[in-house]
C-alpha positions as CSV (number, residue, x, y, z in Angstrom):
1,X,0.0,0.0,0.0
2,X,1.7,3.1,-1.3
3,X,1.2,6.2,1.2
4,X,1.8,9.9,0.8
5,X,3.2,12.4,3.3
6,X,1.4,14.9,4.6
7,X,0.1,17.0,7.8
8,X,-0.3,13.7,9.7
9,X,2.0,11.2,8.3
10,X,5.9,11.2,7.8
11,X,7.9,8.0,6.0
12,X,11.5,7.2,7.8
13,X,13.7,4.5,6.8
14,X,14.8,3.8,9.7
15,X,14.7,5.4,13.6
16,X,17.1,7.9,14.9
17,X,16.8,10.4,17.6
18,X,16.7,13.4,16.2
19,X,13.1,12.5,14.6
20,X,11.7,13.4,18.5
21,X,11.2,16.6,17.5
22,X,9.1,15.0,14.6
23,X,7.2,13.2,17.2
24,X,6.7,16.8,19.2
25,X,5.6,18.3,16.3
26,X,3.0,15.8,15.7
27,X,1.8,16.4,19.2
28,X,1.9,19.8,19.2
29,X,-0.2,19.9,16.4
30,X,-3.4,17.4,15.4
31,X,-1.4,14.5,16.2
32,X,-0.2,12.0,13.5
33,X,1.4,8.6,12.4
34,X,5.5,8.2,12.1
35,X,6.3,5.2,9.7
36,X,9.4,3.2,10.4
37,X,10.3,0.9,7.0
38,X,9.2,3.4,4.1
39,X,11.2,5.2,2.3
40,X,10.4,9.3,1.5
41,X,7.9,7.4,-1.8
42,X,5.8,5.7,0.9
43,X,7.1,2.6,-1.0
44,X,7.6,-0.5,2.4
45,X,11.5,-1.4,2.4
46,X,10.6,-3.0,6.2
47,X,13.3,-3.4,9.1
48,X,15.0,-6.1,10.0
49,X,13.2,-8.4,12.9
50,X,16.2,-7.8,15.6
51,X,15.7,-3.4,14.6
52,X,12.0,-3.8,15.5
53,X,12.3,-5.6,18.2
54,X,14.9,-3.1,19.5
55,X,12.7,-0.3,18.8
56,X,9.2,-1.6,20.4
57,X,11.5,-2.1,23.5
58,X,13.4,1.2,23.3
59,X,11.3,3.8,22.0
60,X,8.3,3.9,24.5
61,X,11.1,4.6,27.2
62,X,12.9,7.1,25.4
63,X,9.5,9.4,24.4
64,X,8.4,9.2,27.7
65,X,11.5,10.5,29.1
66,X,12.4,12.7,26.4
67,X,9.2,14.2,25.6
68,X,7.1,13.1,28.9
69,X,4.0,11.7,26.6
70,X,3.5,8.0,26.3
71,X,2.8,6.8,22.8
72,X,1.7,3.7,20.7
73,X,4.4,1.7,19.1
74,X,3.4,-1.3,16.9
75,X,4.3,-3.8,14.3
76,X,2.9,-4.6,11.5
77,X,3.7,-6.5,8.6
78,X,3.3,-5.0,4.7
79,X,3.8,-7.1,1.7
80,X,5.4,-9.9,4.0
81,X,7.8,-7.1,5.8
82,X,8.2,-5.8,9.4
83,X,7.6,-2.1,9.6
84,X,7.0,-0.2,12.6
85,X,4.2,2.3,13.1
86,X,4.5,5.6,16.1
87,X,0.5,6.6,16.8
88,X,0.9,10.2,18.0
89,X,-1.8,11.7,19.7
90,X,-2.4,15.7,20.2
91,X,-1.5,16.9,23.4
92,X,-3.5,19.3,25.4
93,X,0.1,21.1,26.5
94,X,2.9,22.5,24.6
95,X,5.4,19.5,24.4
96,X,9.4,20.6,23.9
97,X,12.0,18.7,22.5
98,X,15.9,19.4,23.8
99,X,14.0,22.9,25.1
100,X,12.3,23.6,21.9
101,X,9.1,23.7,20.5
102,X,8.0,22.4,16.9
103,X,4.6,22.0,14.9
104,X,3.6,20.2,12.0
105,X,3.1,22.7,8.7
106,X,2.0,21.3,5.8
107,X,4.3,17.6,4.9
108,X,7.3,19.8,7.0
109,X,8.3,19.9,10.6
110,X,9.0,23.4,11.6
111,X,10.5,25.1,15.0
112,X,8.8,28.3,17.0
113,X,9.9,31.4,17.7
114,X,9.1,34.7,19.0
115,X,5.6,35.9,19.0
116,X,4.3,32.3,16.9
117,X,6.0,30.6,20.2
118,X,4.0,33.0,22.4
119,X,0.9,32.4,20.7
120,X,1.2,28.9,20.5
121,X,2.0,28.8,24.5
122,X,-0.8,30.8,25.4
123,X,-2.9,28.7,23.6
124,X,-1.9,25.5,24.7
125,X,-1.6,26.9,28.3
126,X,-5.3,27.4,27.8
127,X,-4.8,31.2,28.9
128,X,-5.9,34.0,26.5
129,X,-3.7,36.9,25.4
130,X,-6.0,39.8,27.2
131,X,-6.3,37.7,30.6
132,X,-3.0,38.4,31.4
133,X,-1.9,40.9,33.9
134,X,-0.6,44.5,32.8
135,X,1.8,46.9,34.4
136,X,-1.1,48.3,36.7
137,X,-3.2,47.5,39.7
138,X,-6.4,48.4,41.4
139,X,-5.2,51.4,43.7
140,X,-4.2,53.2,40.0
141,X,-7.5,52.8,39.2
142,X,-8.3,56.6,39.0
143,X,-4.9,57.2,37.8
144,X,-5.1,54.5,34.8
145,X,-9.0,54.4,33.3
146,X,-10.8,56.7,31.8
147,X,-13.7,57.7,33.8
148,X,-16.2,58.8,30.7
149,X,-15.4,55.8,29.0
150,X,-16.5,53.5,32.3
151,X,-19.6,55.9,32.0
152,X,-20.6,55.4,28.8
153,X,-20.0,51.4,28.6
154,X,-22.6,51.6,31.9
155,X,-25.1,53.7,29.8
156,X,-25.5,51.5,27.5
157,X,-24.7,48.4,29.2
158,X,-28.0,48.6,31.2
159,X,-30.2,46.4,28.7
160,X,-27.7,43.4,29.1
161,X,-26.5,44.1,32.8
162,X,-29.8,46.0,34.1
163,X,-27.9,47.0,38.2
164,X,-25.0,48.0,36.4
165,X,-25.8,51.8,38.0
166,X,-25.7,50.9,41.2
167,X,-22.3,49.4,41.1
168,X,-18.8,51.2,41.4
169,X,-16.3,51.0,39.2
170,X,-14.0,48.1,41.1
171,X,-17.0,45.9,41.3
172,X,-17.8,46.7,37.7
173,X,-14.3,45.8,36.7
174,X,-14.1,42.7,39.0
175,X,-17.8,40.9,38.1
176,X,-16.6,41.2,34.1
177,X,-13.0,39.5,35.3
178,X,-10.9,42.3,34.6
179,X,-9.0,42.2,37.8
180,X,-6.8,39.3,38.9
181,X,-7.1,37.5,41.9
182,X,-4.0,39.7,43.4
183,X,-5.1,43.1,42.1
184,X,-3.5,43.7,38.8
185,X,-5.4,45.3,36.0
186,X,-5.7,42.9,33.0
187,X,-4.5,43.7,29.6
188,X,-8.0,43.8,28.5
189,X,-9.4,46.1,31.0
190,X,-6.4,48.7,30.2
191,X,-7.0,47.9,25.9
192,X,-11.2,48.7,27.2
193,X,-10.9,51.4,29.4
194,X,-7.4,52.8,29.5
195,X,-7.1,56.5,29.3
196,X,-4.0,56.1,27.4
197,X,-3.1,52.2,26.6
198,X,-0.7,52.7,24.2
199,X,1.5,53.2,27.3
200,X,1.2,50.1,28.0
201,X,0.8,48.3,24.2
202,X,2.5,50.3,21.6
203,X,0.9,49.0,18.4
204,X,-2.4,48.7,20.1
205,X,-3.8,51.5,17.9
206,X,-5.7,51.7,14.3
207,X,-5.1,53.8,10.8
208,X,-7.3,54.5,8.3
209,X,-6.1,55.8,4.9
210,X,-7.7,57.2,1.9
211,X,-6.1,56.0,-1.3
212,X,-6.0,57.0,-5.2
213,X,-3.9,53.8,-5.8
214,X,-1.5,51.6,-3.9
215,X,1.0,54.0,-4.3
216,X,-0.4,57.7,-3.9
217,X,-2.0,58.0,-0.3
218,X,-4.3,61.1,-0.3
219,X,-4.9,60.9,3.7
220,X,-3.9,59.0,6.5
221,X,-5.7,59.2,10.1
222,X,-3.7,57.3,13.4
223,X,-6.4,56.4,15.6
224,X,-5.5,55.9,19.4
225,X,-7.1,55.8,22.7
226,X,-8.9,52.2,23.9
227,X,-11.4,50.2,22.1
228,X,-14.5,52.2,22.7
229,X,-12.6,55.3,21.1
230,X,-11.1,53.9,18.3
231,X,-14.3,52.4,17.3
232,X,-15.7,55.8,17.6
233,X,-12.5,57.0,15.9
234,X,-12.3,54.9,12.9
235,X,-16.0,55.1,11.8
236,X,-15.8,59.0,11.6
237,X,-12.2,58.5,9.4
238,X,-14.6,56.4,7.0
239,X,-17.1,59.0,6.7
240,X,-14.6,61.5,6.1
241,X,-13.7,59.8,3.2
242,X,-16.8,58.3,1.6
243,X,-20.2,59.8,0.3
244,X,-23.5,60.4,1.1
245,X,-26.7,61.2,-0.7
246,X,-30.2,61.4,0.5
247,X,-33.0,59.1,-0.5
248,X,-35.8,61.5,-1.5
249,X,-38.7,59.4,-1.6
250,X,-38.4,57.9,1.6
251,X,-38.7,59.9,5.0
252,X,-38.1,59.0,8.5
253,X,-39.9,60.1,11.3
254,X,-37.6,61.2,14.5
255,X,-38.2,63.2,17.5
256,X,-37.3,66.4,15.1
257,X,-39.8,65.6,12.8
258,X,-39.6,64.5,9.6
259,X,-36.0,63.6,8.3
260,X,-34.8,62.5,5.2
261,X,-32.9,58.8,4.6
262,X,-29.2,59.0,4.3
263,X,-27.7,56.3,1.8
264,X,-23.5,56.1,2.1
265,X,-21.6,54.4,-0.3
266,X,-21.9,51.3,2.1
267,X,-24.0,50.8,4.4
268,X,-22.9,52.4,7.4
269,X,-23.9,49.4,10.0
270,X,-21.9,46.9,8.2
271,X,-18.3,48.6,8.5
272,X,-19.3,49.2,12.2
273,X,-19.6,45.6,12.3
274,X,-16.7,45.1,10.3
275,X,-14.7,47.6,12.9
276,X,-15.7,45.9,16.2
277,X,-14.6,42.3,15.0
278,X,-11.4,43.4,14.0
279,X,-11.2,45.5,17.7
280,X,-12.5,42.1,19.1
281,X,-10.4,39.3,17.6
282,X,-7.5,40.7,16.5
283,X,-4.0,39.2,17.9
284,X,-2.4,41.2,19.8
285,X,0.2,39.8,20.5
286,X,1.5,40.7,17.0
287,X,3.0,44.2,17.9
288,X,4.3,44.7,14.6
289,X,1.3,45.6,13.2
290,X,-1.8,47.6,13.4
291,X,-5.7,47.7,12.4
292,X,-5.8,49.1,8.9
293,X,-8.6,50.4,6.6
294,X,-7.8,51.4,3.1
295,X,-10.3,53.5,1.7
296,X,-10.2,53.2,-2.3
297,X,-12.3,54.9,-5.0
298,X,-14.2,51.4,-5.5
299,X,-13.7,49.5,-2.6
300,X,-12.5,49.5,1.8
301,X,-10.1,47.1,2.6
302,X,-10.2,46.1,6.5
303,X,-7.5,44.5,8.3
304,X,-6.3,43.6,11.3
305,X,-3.5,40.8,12.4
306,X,-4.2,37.3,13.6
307,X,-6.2,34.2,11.6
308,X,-9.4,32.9,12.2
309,X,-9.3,31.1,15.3
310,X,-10.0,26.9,14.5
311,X,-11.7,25.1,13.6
312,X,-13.5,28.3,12.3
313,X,-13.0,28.6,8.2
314,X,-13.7,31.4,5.4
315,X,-16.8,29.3,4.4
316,X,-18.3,28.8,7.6
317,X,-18.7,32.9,7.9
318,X,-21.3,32.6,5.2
319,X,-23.4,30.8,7.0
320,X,-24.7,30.2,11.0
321,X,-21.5,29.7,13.1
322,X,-20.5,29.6,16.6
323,X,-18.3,32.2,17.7
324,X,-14.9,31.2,19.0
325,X,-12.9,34.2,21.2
326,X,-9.6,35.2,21.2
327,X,-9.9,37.7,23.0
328,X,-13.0,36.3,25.8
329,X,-12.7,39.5,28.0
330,X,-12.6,42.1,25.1
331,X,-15.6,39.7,23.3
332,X,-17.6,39.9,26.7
333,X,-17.7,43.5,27.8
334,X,-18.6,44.5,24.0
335,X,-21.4,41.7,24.3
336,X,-22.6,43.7,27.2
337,X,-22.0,46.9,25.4
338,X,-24.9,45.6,23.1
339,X,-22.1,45.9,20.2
340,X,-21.6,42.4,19.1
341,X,-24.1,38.7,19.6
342,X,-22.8,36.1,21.0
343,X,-23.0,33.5,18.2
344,X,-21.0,34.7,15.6
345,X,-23.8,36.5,13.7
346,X,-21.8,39.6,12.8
347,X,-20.2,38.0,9.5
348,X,-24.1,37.5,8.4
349,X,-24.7,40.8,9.3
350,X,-22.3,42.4,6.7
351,X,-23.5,40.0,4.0
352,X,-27.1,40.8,4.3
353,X,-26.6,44.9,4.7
354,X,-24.7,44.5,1.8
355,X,-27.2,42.9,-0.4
356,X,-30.0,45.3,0.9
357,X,-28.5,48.3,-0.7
358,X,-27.7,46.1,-3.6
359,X,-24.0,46.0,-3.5
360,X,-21.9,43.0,-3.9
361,X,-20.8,40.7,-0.9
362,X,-18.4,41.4,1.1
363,X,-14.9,39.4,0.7
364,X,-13.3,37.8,3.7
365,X,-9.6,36.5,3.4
366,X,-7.2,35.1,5.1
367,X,-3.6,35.3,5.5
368,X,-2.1,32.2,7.2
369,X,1.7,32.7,6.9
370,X,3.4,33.2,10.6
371,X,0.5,35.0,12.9
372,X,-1.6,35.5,10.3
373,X,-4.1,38.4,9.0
374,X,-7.3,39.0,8.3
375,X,-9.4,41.0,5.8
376,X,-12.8,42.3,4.8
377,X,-13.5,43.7,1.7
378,X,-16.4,45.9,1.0
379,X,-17.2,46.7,-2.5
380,X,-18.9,49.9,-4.0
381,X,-19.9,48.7,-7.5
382,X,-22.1,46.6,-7.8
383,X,-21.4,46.4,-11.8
384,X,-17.2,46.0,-11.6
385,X,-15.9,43.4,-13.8
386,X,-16.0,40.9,-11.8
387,X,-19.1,41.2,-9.9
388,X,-20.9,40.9,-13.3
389,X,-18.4,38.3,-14.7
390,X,-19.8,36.4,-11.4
391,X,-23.8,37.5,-13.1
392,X,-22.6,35.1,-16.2
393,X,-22.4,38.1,-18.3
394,X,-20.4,38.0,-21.5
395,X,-17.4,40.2,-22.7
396,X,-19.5,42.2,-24.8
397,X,-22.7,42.9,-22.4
398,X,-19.6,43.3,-19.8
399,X,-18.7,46.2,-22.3
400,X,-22.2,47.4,-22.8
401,X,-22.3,47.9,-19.1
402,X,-19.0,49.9,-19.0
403,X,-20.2,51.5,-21.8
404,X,-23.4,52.8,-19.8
405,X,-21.2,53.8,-16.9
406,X,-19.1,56.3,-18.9
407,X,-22.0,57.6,-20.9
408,X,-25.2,57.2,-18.8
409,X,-27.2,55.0,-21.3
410,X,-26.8,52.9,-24.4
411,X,-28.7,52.7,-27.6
412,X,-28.9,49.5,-30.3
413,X,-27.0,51.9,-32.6
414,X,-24.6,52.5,-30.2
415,X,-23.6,49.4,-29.1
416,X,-23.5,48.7,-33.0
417,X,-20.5,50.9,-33.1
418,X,-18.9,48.2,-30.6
419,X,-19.7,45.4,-32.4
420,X,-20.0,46.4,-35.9
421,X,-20.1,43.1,-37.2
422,X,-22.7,41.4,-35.1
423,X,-26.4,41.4,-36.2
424,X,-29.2,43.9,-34.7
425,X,-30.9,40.5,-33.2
426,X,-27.8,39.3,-31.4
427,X,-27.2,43.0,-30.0
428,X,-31.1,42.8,-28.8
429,X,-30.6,39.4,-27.2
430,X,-27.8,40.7,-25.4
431,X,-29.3,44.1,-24.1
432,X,-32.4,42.4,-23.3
433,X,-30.8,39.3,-20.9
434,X,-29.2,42.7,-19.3
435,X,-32.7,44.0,-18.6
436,X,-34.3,40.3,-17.3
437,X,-30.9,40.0,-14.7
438,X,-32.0,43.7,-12.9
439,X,-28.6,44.9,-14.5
440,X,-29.8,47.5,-16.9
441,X,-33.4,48.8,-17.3
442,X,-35.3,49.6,-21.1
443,X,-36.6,53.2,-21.0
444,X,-39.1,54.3,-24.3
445,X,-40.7,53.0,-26.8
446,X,-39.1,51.1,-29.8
447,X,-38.1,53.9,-32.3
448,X,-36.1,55.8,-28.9
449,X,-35.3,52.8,-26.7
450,X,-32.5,52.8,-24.6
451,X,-30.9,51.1,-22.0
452,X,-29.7,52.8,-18.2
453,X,-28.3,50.8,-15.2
């Protein structure tokens, strides 16, 4: 039986000791199978019966003591050979080999360092990153928070925590565990409330940019303060920078009277949405990089560091998902705050704006290499190439449409002058599938007719 390597599976001729750190890796990771008697094809070469003995004798001992996990070592026999199979199982705490610590990438065995070791510890410790104490305690409470940002979060914290108001600040901070047992002020309750917490975590801060192209940068806005402010912060950067019209034909009643609809070039609740999870779940324990929005002519790029946390995937934020935290302290005092849901809606939440003001969905990527990133993208035009590329438009009604955008309207003669070889009827065809898929719309009679989007 031929086998391939990959994330779980690794082929060795034969044992020697310096494939422990293989064996950590495994166990650091989702576990995995080492094969003793294949060689690097997954083709069985098989050991020698005196070798395996040796080895079922030997190698339990020596992974025990080396690595402190006890493992599954068995033989089994392949095309009438004796090979030797090592069952790893993942470990539910870091595991270090000679004082380092590997994990399993891809078919490759590969050592931690800096802030991917951190990471990886904190994780395995089962501590999160904003649980941790920072340089402050309770009696600098006065000194350290700021007061009208405790104020606000009671305000409008009462629908979710109703005798918030008659608490003060220190039982506030201690009933949402954001003072240790000993008195320190954790990292999230400085990154929440802080009056200045880029004292404490330099790169704890947002931009937002206003672009012509990569390359020319028409505006860029450092946002600072704690969470609550830089949400504030960064939603009136975007604003700045993108426009608004007013919807006529609709009017809302208010307590002024009668007000007219505003209509952004995206919908307004969706980036706010879009803001608070990358506030929420960004690492930060990547300090060498920020939050960043890049505002473009077409299109907001939003990201901030750190990868989705597992087992959660791109697809799954399509549709109903559970919500795992990196951040649980952060995630909980904005669940209060009434600013996010519990279950992981708020991926939904951008789709679905999005499609009610009939613009494209948005994009979520991710970056995997080292800590990772993660990006939303929000498109303006609904009728960019490859939004209507996705409508199963051809090149030439993909034309017709820039066409209209340039010149506000196309006629049959027209679009004639594009394709002057094609027949009136195919032209037609083409104009009227644009009309039945709500991209273009047929305005007068035959003689006149013309086509808007």
């Amino acid at each position: 039986m031929e086998k391939v390597e990959n994330h779980n599976i690794e082929f060795k001729k034969s044992w020697h000791d310096e494939y422990l750190k293989t064996v950590a890796a495994f166990a650091n990771t989702d576990g995995g199978i080492i094969y003793i008697g294949y060689n690097d094809k997954g083709e069985v070469i098989g050991l020698e019966k005196s070798e395996i003995k040796k080895l079922l004798e030997d190698l339990p001992n020596k992974i025990r003591n080396k690595l402190g996990i006890t493992l599954f070592v068995r033989e089994e026999i392949q095309s009438g050979k004796s090979l030797l199979n090592i069952e790893i199982s993942p470990s539910s705490f870091p595991i270090s080999y000679d004082g380092k610590f590997y994990v399993r990438t891809g078919s490759t065995t590969q050592e931690l360092s800096g802030i991917e070791l951190s990471s990886f510890l904190l994780e395995k410790t089962g501590n999160s990153w904003d649980e941790l104490p920072a340089d402050a305690n309770i009696d600098q409470l006065e000194e350290v928070l700021d007061k009208e940002s405790i104020e606000k979060f009671k305000a409008i914290a009462r629908h979710r925590l109703p005798l918030i108001d008659q608490d003060t600040t220190k039982n506030i901070l201690q009933k949402l565990n954001l003072i240790t047992k000993d008195g320190r002020l954790t990292r999230a309750c400085i990154l929440l409330f802080g009056r200045n917490p880029q004292k404490y975590f330099i790169s704890a801060y947002s931009k937002v940019g206003r672009f012509k192209n990569n390359t020319i940068i028409l505006d860029t806005v450092e946002v600072k303060g704690n969470l609550f402010q830089q949400l504030d912060g960064i939603l009136e950067a975007i604003k700045k920078n993108i426009n608004v019209m007013f919807d006529t034909s609709v009017r809302e009643l208010s307590l002024e009277g009668v007000a007219r609809r505003e209509i952004w070039d995206y919908p307004l609740d969706a980036l706010r949405e879009a803001v608070i999870n990358a506030l929420v779940h960004r690492d930060y324990l990547d300090t060498s990089s920020s939050i960043e929005v890049r505002i473009y002519d077409d299109q907001i790029i939003l990201s901030n560091p750190g990868k989705l946390m597992p087992p959660l995937t791109i697809e799954q934020l399509k549709q109903k998902h559970s919500g795992r935290q990196r951040n649980p302290l952060i995630a909980a005092v904005f669940y209060y705050a009434n600013l996010i849901e519990s279950w992981g809606s708020g991926t939904l939440k951008m789709i679905d704006l999005c499609k009610e003001q009939n613009l494209p969905e948005p994009e979520f990527v991710e970056r995997k290499e080292g800590l990772g990133e993660f990006t939303v993208v929000f498109h303006k035009d609904i009728f960019n190439e490859e939004e209507l590329r996705k409508r199963g438009l051809n090149e030439r009604q993909i034309k017709a449409v820039i066409y209209v955008k340039g010149n506000g309207k196309i006629t049959i003669r027209e679009y004639k002058e594009l394709y002057p070889l094609l027949s009136d009827k195919t032209l037609s065809r083409d104009l009227a599938e644009l009309v039945k898929k709500g991209v273009l719309k047929e305005i007068g009679n035959k003689k006149g007719r013309k086509y808007e989007l």
